[in-house]
C-alpha positions as CSV (number, residue, x, y, z in Angstrom):
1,X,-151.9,-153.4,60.1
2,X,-150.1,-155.7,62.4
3,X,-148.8,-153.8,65.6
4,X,-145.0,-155.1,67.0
5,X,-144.5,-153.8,70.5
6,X,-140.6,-154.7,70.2
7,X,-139.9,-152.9,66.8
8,X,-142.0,-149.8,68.2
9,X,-139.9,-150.0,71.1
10,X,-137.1,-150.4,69.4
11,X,-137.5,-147.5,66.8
12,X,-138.7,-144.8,69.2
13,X,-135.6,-145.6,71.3
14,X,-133.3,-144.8,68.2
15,X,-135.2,-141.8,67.2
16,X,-135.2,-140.0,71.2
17,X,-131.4,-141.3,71.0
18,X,-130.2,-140.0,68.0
19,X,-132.3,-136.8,67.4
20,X,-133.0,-135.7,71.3
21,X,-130.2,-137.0,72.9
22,X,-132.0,-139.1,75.5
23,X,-129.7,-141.8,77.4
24,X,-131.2,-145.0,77.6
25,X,-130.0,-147.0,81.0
26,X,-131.3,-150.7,81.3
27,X,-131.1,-152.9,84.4
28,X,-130.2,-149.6,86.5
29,X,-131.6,-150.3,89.7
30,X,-133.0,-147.4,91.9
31,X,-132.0,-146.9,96.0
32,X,-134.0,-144.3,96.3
33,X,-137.3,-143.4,94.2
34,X,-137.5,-140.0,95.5
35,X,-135.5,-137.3,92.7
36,X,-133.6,-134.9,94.4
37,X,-133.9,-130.9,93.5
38,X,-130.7,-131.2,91.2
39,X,-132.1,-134.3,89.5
40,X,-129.7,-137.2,90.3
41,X,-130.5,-140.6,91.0
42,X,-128.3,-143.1,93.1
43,X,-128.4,-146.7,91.4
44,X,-127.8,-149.7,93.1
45,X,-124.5,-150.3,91.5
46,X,-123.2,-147.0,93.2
47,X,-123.1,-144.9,90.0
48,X,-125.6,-141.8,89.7
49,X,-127.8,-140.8,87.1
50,X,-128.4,-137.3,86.4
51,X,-131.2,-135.8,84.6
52,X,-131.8,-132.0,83.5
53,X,-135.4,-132.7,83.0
54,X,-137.1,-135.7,83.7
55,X,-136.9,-139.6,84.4
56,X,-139.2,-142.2,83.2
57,X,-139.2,-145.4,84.7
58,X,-140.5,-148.2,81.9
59,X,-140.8,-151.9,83.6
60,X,-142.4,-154.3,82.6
61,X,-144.3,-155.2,86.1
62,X,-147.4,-152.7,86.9
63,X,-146.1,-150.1,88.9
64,X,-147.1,-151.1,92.9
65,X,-148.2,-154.6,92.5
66,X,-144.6,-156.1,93.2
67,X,-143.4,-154.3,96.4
68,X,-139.4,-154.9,94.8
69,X,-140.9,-152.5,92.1
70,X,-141.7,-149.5,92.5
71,X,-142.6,-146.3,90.1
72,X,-139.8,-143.5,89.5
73,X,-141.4,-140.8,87.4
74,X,-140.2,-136.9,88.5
75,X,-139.8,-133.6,86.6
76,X,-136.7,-131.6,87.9
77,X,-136.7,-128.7,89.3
């Protein structure tokens, strides 16, 4: 078997879509990495993200080797 990390990608991205409801923002950059209680984000284009149960930061950097990255992963309370 012959494993392709885009088509994985890809197809788990429509399944949480489509049968979860998970929104899917790319290039949304981060102010602040901290979550707040009532689970919004502030991006860096002035919109806000709002979660009801938890963010997941995907990147393709490792998490705390580029200071300009940094990891974002928080369960709301």
């Amino acid at each position: 078997a012959e494993y392709h990390p885009l088509k994985f990608v890809n197809g788990l991205a429509e399944v949480v879509t489509r049968k979860y409801g998970v929104k899917i923002f790319e290039m949304s950059h981060v102010l602040r990495k901290e979550l707040s209680v009532n689970g919004k984000i502030k991006a860096q284009s002035g919109g806000t993200i709002k979660a009801k149960e938890a963010v997941i930061l995907a990147t393709f950097t490792p998490i705390n080797r580029n200071r300009r990255r940094t990891s974002l992963s928080a369960k709301c309370k």
